[in-house]
C-alpha positions as CSV (number, residue, x, y, z in Angstrom):
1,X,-23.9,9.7,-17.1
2,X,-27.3,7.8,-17.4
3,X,-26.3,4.4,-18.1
4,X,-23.4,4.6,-16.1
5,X,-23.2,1.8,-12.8
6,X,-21.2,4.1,-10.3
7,X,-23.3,7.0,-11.2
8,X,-26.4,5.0,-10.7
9,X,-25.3,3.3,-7.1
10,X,-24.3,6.9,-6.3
11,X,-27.2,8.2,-6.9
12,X,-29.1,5.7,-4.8
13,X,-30.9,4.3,-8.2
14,X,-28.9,0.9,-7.6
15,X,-28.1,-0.2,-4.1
16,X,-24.8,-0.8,-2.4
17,X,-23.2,-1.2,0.7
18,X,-22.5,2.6,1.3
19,X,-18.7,2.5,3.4
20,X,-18.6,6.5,3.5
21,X,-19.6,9.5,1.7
22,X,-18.9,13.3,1.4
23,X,-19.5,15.9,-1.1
24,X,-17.2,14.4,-3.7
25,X,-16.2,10.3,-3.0
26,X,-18.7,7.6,-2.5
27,X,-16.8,4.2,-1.2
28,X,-18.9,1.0,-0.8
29,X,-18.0,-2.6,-0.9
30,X,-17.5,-4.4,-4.3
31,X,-20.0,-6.9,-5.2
32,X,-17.6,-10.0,-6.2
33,X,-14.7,-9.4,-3.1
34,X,-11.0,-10.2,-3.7
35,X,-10.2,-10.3,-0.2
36,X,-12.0,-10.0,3.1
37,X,-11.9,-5.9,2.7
38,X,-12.8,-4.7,-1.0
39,X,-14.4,-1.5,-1.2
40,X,-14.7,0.9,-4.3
41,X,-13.7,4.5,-4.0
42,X,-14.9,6.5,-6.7
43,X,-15.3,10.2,-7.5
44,X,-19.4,11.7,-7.4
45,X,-18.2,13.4,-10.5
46,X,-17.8,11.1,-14.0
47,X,-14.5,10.2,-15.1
48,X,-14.0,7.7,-17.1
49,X,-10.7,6.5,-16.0
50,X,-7.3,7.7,-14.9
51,X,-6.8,8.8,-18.7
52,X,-9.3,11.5,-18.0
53,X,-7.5,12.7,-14.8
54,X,-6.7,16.9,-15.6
55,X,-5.2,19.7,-14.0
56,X,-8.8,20.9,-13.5
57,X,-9.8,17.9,-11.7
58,X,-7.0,16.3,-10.2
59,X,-7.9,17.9,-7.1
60,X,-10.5,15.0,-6.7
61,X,-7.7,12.1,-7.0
62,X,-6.2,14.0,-4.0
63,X,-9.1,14.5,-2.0
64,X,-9.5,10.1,-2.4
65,X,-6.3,9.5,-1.6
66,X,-6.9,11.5,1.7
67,X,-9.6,9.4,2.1
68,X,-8.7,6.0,1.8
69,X,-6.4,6.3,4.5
70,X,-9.4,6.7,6.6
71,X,-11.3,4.0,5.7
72,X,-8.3,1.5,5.7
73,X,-8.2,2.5,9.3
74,X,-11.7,2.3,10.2
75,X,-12.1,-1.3,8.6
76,X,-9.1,-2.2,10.6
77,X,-6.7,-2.6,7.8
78,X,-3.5,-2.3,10.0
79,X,-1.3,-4.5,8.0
80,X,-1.8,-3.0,5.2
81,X,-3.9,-2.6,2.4
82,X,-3.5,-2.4,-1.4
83,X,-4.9,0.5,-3.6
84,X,-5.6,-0.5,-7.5
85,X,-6.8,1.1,-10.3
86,X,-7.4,-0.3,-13.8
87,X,-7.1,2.0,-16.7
88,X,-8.8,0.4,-19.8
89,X,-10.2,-3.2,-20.8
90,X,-6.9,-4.5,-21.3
91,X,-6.2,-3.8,-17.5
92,X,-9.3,-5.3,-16.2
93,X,-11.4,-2.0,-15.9
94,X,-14.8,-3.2,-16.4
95,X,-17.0,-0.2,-15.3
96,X,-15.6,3.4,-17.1
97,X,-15.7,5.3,-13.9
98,X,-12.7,6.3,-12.6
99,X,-12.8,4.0,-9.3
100,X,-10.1,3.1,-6.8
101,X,-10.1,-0.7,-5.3
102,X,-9.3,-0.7,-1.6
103,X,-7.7,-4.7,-1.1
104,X,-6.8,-5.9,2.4
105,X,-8.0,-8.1,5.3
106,X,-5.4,-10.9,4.4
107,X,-1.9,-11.1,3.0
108,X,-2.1,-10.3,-1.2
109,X,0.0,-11.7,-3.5
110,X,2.4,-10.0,-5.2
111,X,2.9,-11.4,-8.4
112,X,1.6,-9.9,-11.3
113,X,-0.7,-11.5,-13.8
């Protein structure tokens, strides 16, 4: 999509802090961190959100969640590490690409807002 951030910063028209790359995922860190480690995992392909997650292209979803482990590991996340998504404006979702929040770095609260 043209006017689309994540599409743009994937394809290099806005730049980010790249984190890693394939043919499918871009991951860079977020802008506006919400703990030490914050990168955004999102697919090359335009999604919206998870509501537009199919059968045809759920493969994608799987590929990032094989992924992520990876880059947990090489930021040395060995606590742990949170993994959020927000589906719509009344969860927070602020960009409509579907996009994966890697947290960690420190210990997160777990209370919800």
């Amino acid at each position: 999509m043209s006017d689309c951030l994540f599409c743009k910063i994937i394809g290099g028209e806005i730049p980010s802090t790249k984190v890693y790359e394939d043919e499918l995922v871009f991951a860079f860190r977020d802008i506006a961190p919400m703990a030490p480690t914050h990168i955004l995992v999102v697919p090359k392909a335009h999604l919206d959100s998870v509501d537009a997650v199919t059968a045809e292209n759920s493969s994608v979803v799987a590929h990032i969640f094989e992924v992520i482990p990876r880059i947990a590991r090489e930021e040395g996340l060995v606590n742990g590490y949170r993994v959020v998504s927000n589906c719509g404006a009344d969860a927070g979702q602020t960009v409509k690409h579907l996009h994966f929040h890697i947290l960690g770095g420190k210990p997160l609260a777990v209370e919800m807002a």
